[in-house]
VOGU-3710 file (C-alpha; in Angstrom, 3 decimals, decimal comma):
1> xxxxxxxxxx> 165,559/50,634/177,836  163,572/53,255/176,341  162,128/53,570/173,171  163,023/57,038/172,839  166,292/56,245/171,142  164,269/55,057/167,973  161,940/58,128/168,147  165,441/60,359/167,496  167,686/58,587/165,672  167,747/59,646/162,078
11> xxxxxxxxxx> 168,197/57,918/158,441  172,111/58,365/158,253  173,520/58,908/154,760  175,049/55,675/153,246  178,708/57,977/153,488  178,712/56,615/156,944  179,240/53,496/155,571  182,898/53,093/155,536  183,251/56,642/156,208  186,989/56,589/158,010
21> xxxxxxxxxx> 189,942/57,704/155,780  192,555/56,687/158,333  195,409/54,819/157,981  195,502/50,755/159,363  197,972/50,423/161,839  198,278/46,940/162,832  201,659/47,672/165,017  204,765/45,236/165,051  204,148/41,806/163,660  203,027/39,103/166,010
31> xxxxxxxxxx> 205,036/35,361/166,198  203,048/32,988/163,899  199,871/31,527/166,152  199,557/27,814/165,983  196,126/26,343/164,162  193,713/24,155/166,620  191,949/21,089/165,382  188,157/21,150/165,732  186,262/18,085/167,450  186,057/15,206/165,750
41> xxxxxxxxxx> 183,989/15,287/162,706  183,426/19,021/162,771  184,809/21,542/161,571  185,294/25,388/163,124  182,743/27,042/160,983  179,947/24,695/162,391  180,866/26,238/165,961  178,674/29,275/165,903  176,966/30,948/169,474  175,313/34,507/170,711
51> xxxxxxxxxx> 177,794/36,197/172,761  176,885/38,398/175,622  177,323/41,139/173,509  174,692/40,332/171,400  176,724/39,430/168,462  177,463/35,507/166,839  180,627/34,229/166,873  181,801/31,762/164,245  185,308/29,713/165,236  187,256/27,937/167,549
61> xxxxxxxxxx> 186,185/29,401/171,051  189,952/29,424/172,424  190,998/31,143/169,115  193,821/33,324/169,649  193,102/35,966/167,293  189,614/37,348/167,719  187,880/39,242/164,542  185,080/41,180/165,611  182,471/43,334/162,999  180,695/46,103/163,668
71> xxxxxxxxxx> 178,354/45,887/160,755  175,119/47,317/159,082  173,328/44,627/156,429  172,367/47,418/154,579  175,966/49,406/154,133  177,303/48,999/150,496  180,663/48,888/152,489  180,009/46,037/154,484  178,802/44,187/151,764  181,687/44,937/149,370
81> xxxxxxxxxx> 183,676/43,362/152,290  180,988/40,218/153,007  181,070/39,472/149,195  185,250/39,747/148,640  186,162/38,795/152,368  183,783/35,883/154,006  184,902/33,289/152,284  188,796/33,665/152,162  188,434/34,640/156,197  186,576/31,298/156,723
91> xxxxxxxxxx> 188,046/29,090/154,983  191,841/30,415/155,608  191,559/31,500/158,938  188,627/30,257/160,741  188,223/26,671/159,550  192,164/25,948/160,914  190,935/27,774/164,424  193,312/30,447/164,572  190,707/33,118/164,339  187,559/33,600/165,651
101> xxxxxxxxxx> 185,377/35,879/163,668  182,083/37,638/165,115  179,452/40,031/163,699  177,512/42,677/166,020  174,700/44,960/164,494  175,292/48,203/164,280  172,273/50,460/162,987  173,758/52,802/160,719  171,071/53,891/158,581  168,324/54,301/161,800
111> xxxxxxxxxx> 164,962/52,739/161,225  165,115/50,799/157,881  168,007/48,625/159,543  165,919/47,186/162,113  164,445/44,682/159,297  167,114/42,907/158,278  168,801/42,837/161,605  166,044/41,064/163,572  165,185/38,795/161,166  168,533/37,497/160,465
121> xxxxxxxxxx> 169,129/37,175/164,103  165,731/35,090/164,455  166,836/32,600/162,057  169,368/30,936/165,118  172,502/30,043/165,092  173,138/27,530/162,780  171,791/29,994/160,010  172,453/33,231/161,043  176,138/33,462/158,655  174,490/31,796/155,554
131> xxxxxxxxxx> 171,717/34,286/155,998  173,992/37,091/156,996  176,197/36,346/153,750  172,584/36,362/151,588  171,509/39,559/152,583  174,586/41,014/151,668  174,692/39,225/148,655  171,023/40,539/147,890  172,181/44,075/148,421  172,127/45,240/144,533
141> xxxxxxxxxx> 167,887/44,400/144,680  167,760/46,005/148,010  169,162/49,253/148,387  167,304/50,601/145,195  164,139/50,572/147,398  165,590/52,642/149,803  165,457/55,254/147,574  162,608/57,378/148,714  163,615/56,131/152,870  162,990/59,622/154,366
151> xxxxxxxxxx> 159,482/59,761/152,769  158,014/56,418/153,908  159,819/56,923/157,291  157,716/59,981/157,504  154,593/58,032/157,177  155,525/55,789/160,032  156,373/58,973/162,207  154,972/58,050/165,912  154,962/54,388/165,429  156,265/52,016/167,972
161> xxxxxxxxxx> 159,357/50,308/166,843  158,124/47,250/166,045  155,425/48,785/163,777  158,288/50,347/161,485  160,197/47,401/161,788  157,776/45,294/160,101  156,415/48,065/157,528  160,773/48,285/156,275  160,969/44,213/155,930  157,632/44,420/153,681
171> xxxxxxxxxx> 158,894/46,924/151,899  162,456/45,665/151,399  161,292/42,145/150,890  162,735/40,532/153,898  159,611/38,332/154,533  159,559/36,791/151,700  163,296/36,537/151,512  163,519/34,494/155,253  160,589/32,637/153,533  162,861/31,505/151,246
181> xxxxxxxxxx> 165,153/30,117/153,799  163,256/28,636/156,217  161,808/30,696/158,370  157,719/31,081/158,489  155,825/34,094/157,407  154,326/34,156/161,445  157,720/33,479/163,100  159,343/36,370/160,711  156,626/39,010/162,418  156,735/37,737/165,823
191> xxxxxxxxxx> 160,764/38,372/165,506  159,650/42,161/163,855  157,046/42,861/166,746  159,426/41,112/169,428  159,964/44,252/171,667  162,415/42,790/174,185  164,915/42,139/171,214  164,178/45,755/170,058  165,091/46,590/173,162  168,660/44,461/173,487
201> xxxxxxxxxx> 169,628/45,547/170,051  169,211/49,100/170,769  171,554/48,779/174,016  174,077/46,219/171,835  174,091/49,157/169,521  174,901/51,995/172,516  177,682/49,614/173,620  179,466/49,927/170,283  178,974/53,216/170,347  180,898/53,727/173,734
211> xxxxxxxxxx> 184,038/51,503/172,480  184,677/54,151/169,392  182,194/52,533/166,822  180,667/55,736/164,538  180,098/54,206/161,468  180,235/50,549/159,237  182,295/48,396/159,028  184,229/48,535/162,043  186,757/45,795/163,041  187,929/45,273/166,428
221> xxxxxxxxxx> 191,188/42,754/166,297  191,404/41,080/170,046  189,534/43,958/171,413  191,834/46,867/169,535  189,629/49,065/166,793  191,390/48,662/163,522  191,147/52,004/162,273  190,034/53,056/158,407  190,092/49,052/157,989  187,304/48,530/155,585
231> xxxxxxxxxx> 188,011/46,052/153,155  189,040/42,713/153,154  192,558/43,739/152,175  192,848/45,774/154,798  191,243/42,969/157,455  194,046/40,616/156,188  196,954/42,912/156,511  195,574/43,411/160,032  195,352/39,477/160,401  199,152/38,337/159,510
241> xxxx> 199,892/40,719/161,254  198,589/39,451/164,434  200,215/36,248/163,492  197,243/34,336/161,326
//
């Protein structure tokens, strides 16, 4: 994969963030799906893994009802849903293993996304929802330093990916912030300056694109895009529907 794809792909407005004004249609509803126990002394949520397409995927494995998110860690939309949605998905319909629930990284915004997406892959698997949930939950001291993005994008015009990528965690605060949970200062730049994940995450990205993903959140419901679904309310309708 080339590198090209960074060179051109421009700072999208935050309106792409939950930029779809059509209707959910979740279709007839679906016979009641039974819940699974987890293994003994576990429980679902603890059953997190990369899939092969590049996403993590929280639940029971065999889960009936697969939730899939398209999501930027930067899109006000996706964090409206994170901070009203997580927890009543998890606990109501992942932790009884009915649904399985993944997230996939989908660059909106270009550039400044790159940050927050490779680091809070590199914190593993165990981690990677906490953190995912505590970026979103950091949003509101965030996105105010985005404010001037086209102008210090400008000043990183010509870099190499992992150049920019490091300059946008520095200047969001992501360093510090996987500091905070865990992860080293020299393990958060090798994951910023790790090229061959650059590289997957741009594909990851190209293969959304190609199933109908154009902007965040997107929810796929066993493999079916939920269209205009962008809240939680929206998700759930979705989810009973499907027999959750």
């Amino acid at each position: 994969m080339k590198f090209r794809f960074l060179a051109i792909l421009p700072l999208i407005a935050l309106a792409a963030c939950g930029d779809n004004s059509s209707t959910v249609n979740s279709g007839a509803a679906a016979a009641p799906v039974a819940a699974a126990p987890a293994p003994a002394g576990q429980d679902w949520t603890q059953a997190v893994s990369q899939t092969k397409e590049g996403g993590f995927v929280m639940g029971n494995p065999a889960a009936p009802i697969k939730l899939v998110e398209y999501g930027s860690r930067l899109c006000p939309t996706c964090g409206a849903f994170a901070n009203t949605g997580m927890k009543p998905l998890i606990d109501t319909y992942v932790k009884n293993g009915k649904v399985s629930y993944e997230f996939r990284e989908y660059l909106v915004h270009g550039a400044p996304d790159f940050a927050p997406a490779l680091l809070g892959r590199c914190v593993g698997t165990a981690a990677f929802f906490p953190v995912l949930e505590a970026m979103f939950a950091a949003q509101p001291t965030v996105l105010p330093k985005m404010e001037d993005a086209q102008a210090f994008q400008a000043t990183l015009q010509g870099k190499p990916p992992e150049v920019f990528a490091t300059a946008w965690a520095e200047k969001l605060g992501y360093i510090d912030f996987v500091k905070q949970r865990g992860l080293t200062e020299a393990k958060a730049r090798a994951c910023l300056s790790d090229k061959a994940e650059i590289d997957k995450v741009v594909k990851w990205m190209d293969a959304g694109t190609q199933l109908g993903v154009s902007g965040t959140p997107s929810f796929f419901l066993n493999g079916n895009l939920l269209q205009g679904a962008v809240s939680w309310a929206q998700v759930e309708q979705a989810l009973k529907a499907a027999g959750a």
